[in-house]
N, C-alpha and C positions, 0 to 999 in steps of 0.2 A: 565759421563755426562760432558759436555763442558762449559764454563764460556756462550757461546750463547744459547746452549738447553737451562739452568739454564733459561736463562733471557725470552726466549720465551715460556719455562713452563711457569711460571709465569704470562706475559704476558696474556696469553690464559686462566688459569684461573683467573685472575681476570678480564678479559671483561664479562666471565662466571657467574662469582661470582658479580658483578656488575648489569649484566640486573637480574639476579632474587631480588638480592635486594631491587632494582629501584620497583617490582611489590609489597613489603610487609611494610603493612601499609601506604597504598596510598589511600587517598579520593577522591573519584572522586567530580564534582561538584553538581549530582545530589544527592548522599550520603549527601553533607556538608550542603544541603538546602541555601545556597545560589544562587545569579543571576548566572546564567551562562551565561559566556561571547558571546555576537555574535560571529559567525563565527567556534563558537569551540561546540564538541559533548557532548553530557551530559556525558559520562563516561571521558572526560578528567581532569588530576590531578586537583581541586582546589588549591592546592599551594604544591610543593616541593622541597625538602632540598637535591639536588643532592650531595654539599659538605659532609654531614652528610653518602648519601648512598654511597659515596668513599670511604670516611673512615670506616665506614662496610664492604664493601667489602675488604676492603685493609689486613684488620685485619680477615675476613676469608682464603683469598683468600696465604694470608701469612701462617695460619694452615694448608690448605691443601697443599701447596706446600711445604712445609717442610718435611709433610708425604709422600708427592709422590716421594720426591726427595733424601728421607732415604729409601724407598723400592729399588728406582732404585739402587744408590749408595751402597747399604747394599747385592746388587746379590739375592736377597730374589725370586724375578720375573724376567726372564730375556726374553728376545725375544726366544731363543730357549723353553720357558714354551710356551710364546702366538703360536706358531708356529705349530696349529693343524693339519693341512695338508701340511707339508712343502712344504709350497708357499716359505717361504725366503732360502729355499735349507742349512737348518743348517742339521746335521746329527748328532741324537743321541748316543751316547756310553753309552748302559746299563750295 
């Protein structure tokens, strides 16, 4: 893996790891029994800590890439395993 895959793993899972986040423990305004703002849907946030859910994410999205990126690193999985109908034309030697 290359110092760019590295960094665009990564990348990719934490946008991933971020929007689910963002969806848990979220109140909506109709939930929180307060006014709901004009203009805005009653299922929209009453108030949230987007800094709070980067740093969650940050720190999941750092476990799993660590994990994904010791499978790769480690030859444990290789594209010649994903490679059920060789589409990518690897050829096995049993």
């Amino acid at each position: 893996m290359t110092i760019t895959g590295a960094v665009v793993l990564y990348a990719v899972l934490w946008f991933l790891t971020f929007y689910i986040v963002l969806q848990v423990r979220t109140r909506t305004q109709a939930e929180s029994g307060e006014e709901i703002v004009p203009g805005t849907p009653p299922g929209a946030p009453a108030v949230e800590d987007v800094g709070r859910s980067a740093r969650i994410a940050t720190l999941y999205a750092t476990v799993i890439w660590a994990a994904v990126a010791g499978i790769i690193l480690s030859g444990w999985i290789t594209l010649e395993d994903i490679d059920l109908f060789n589409q990518l034309g690897f050829h096995k030697v049993d």
